[in-house]
N, C-alpha and C positions, 0 to 999 in steps of 0.2 A: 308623484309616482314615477312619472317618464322621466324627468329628471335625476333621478335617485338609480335607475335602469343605465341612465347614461353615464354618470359616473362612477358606480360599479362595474359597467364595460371598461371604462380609462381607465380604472385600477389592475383589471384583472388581466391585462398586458404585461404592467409595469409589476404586479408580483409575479407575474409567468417570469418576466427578463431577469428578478433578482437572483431566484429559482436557480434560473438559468445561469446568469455569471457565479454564482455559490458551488455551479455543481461542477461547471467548466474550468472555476479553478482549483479543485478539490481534485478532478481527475491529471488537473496540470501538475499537482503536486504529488499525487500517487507515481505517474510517469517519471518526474524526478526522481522520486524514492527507487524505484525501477531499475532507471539509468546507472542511479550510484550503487545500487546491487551488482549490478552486471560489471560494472570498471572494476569495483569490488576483488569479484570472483577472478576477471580475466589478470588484471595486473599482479594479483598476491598467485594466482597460480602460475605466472612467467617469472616472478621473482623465485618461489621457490624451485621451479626448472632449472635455474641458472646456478641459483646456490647449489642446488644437487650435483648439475654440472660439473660444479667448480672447485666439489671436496676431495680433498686428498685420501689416499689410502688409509682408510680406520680413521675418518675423521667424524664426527655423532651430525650427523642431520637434525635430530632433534633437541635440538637446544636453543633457549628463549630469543638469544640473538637472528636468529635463523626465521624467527617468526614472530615477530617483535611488531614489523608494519602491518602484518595481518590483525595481529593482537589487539594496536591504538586505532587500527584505522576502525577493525570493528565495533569500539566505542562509539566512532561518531557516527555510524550506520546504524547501531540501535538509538540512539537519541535522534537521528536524522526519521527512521520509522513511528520512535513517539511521538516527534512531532506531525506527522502525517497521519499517522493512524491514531493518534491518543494513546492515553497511560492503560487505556482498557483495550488496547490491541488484540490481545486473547481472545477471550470470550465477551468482551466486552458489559454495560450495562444491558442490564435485560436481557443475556443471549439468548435464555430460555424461550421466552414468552415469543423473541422475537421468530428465533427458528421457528417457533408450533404454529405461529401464522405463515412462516411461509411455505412450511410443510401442507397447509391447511389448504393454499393459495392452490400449490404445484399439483394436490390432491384433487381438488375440484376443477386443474385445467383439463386433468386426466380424465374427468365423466364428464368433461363439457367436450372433446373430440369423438367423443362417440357416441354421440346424441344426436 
């Protein structure tokens, strides 16, 4: 029996740490996704600053050349999110059930502060 205590203590480490690097890199990978949002946003909105800039009298701003890099580059930022978020990024599996437990959770944090 004390043996069996002591090696489900040595486990219960080594699944905390796996836990733990699974969630640490999950959230390194969120922060990536993040980064390349943000370079995203700022670089395709200094491009088209510069094009706006740069048209001549009665020339169309809105034309696909004009926004071309925004266009492919946003390809790879939603495939860069599926693969960070999954193909169920949305609502994902279970979103239902999943919300109603946490709604459930956030519910009963609310009558456990004022108790």
């Amino acid at each position: 029996m004390r043996n069996e205590q002591n090696i489900n203590n040595m486990e219960r480490p080594l699944e905390e740490q796996m836990r733990y690097d699974r969630a640490k890199k999950r959230v390194k990978a969120i922060k990536g996704f993040f980064m390349h949002l943000t370079a995203y946003i700022l670089v395709n909105a200094f491009l088209l600053v510069l094009i706006w800039a740069g048209l001549k009298q009665g020339e169309a701003f809105f034309t696909f050349g004009h926004f071309s890099t925004a266009f492919f580059w946003g390809f790879g930022l939603l495939f860069h999110a599926l693969g960070v978020f999954g193909a169920n990024m949305f609502l994902g599996n279970n979103w239902e059930e999943r919300k109603i437990k946490e709604m459930m959770q956030q519910e009963h944090d609310k009558s456990q502060k004022w108790e």
